[in-house]
N, C-alpha and C positions, 0 to 999 in steps of 0.2 A: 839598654834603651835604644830605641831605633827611631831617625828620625827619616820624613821623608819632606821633600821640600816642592809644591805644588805651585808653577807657576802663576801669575793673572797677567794677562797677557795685555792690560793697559792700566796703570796707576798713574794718571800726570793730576796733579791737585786732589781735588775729591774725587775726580773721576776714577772710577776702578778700585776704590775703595770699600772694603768686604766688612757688612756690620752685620753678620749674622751667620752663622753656622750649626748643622746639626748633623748627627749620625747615629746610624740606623743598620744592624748585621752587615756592617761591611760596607755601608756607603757614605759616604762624606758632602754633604750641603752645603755651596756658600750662594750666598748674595749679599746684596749691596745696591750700591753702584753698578752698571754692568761689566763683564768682562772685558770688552771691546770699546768700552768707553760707553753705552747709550745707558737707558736704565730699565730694571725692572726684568733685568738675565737670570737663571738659578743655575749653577755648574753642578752637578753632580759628583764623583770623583769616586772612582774605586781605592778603598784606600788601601791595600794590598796593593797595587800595582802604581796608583798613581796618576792614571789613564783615566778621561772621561767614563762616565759608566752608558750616557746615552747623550741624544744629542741636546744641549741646554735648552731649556725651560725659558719661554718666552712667551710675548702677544697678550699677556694681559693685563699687566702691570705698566703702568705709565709714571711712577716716581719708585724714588730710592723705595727696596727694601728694606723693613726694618725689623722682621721678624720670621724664621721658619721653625716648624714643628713637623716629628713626626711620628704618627701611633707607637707605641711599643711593639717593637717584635715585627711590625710592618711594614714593609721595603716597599710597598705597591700604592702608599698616598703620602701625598706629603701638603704641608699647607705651607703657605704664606701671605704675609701681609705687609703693606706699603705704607707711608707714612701720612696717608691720607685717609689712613685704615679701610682698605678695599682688600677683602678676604677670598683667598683663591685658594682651592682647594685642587689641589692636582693628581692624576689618576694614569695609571696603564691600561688602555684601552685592549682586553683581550684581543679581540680580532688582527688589530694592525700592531701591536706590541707599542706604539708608540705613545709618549705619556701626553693630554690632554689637561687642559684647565678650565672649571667653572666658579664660576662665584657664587660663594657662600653668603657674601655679606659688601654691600655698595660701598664705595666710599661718603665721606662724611655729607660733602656737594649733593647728592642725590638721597641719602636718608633723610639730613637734616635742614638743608637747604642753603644756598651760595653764599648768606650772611653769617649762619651760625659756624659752618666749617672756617670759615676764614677767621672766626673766632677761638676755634676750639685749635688752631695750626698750632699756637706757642706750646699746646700741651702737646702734642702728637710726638713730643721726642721720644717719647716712652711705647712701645704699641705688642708689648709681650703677647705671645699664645703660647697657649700648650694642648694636646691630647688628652681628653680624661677617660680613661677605657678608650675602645678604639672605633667609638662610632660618635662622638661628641668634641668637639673642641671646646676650648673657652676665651672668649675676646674679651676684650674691653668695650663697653659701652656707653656713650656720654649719657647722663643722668637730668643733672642739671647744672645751672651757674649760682653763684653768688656774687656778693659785691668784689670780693678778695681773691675767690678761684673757680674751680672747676672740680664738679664731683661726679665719681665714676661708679657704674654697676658692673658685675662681671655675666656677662650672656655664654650659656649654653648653650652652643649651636648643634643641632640635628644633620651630622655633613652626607646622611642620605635624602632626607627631605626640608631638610634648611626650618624647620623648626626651631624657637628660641624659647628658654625661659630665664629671664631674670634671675641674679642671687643678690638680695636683697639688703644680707643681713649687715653690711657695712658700707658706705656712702666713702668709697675713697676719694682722698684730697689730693689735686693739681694732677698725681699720674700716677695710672696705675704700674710699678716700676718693674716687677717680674713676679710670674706662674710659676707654680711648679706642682704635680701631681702624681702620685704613683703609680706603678705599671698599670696595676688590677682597674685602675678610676674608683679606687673607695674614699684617697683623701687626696684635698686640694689646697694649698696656699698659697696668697698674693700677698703684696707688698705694695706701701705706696708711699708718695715725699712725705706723707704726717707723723710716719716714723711707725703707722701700723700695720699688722700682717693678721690677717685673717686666714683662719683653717676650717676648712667643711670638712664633713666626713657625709659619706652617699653610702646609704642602703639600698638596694634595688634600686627605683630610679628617683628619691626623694633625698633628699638632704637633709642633715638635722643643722639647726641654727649654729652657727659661727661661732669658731673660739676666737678671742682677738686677743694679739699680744702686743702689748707698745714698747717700742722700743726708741731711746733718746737719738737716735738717728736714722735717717733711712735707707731702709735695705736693699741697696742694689742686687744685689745677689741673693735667691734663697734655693734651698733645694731640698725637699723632703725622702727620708730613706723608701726604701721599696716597701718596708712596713706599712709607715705612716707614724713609726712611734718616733721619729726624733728629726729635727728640722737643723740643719746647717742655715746661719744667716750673714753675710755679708755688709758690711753698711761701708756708707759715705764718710768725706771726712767731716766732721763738725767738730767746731771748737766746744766742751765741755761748759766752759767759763768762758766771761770776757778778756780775762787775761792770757789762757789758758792756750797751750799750742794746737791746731787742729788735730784730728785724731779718728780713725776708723774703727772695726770693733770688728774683730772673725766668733762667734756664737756657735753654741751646740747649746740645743732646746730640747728637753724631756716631755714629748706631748700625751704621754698616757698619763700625768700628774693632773692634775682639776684643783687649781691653773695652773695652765702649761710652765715648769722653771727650768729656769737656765741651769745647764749645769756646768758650764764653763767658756768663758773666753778669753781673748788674745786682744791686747792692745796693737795697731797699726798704725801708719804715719802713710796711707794710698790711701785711695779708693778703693774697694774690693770689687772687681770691675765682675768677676764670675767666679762659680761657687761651684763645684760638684764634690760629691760626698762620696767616698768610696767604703763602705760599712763591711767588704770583703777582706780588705785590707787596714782597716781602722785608720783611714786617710780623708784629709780635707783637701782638696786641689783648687787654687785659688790661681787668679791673675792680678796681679798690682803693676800699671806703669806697662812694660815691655817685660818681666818678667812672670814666669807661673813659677807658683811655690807649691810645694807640698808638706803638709802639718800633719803627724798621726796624733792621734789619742788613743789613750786608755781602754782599757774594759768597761770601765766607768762615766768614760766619755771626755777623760780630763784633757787639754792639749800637753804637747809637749812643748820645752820651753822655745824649741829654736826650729824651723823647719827641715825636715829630712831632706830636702832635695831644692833646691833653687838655681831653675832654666832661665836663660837668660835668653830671649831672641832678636835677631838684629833686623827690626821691623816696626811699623808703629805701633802703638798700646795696644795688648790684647785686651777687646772687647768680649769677647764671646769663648 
């Protein structure tokens, strides 16, 4: 195992604080907070060396980031989005090699207007995207309110011509909590606090209606294999019963079944704060607290009873 340890070159309080990371044939994504302390930087990182890969990503963002994505197999776009959900899609400009940002998608103030955004703020902790194939993203889109919360649609964005269509087929409750989509963009699932996860499958460029799977807590974490046939799920802690100790839930989901069934999970005492699925290695790689775990399973998908491997790092909770 090889680690390598990337500085950030200000953390005092929240400032410089990194809530989102992604990577992409050999390059490593964080934001946050900004590096330097202001907001709304992206660092890039060669992760073989350790060394910036270009110069940081800035100028259009104006609050924390809270979320990057990027294509499959695609080193030349990457997106993000701020906690105010203003979507920026970023790009290497052949001509001058150097990388560029436009916007996809306004924040909440200018789609929906100064009263509703400063309504919709308490929900905006949550503001996942991900790539579906490599010409579309998928965000979250306010829907509408009720007396109690806030319900959400998932918008397909066109990130050549900013085109959107609606996915209809489930009205998430309070936030939509995390994407996840496979390389090809044939299937897609979200996750939201009502404890449900909804799965598309895309033909050509249509979608057929929603599988939805509920589960008794919600899934911070999800991550569907490169198939589409089996979903790694994540959750929060909730207590079962009133009496009862709180408790989390690590899941592996059989989605070729009609309806989707569990084929095995794990009792936890974290949060399951990130989820990635390794189907090469029959491995779940999980974060709880300041440690990453790793769980195999079976051929059958069963876990095993104790984790293969538990990193401990001396830093604050791994988010991402």
């Amino acid at each position: 195992l090889h680690v390598r340890t990337v500085r950030w070159p200000i953390t005092r309080g929240p400032r410089g604080r990194i809530y989102s990371s992604s990577f992409n044939d050999g390059l490593a994504a964080f934001a946050g907070h900004g590096a330097f302390g202001g907001l709304g930087e992206i660092r890039v990182i060669n992760a073989d060396s350790g060394e910036l890969a270009f110069d940081p990503l800035s100028g259009k963002h104006r609050q924390v980031i809270a979320s990057l994505a990027w294509p499959a197999n695609d080193p030349t776009r990457l997106a993000s989005v701020d906690g105010f959900a203003h979507v920026v899609l970023w790009n290497e400009d052949d001509a001058t090699g150097l990388w560029q940002g436009k916007t996809l998608v306004e924040n909440d103030a200018v789609t929906w207007g100064e009263s509703t955004a400063l309504a919709l703020r308490p929900y905006r902790a949550f503001v996942p995207i991900t790539f579906l194939g490599q010409n579309h993203l998928i965000v979250p889109t306010y829907h509408r309110s009720t007396a109690e919360t806030v319900l959400w649609h998932l918008a397909k964005v066109d990130v050549d011509d900013g085109s959107t269509v609606q996915l209809k087929d489930l009205d998430h409750v309070q936030h939509v909590i995390a994407c996840s989509a496979t390389p090809d963009g044939r299937f897609l699932a979200s996750s939201d606090w009502a404890g449900s996860i909804a799965v598309w499958r895309f033909e050509d460029d249509s979608s057929s209606q929603a599988t939805i799977i509920r589960t008794a807590k919600p899934a911070l974490a999800i991550e569907l294999d490169p198939s589409g046939r089996r979903l790694l799920v994540g959750t929060g802690l909730v207590a079962d019963g009133q009496d009862d100790p709180a408790s989390a839930r690590l899941q592996l989901w059989n989605l070729e079944s009609d309806p989707p069934a569990l084929i095995s999970e794990k009792t936890l005492f974290e949060n399951v704060r990130s989820a990635k699925l390794d189907t090469e290695h029959s491995q779940a790689i999980i974060s709880q607290g300041n440690r990453i775990e790793i769980h195999s399973f079976d051929q059958a998908g069963v876990f095993s009873d104790a984790p293969v491997t538990r990193l401990t790092v001396s830093a604050a909770p791994v988010l991402k």
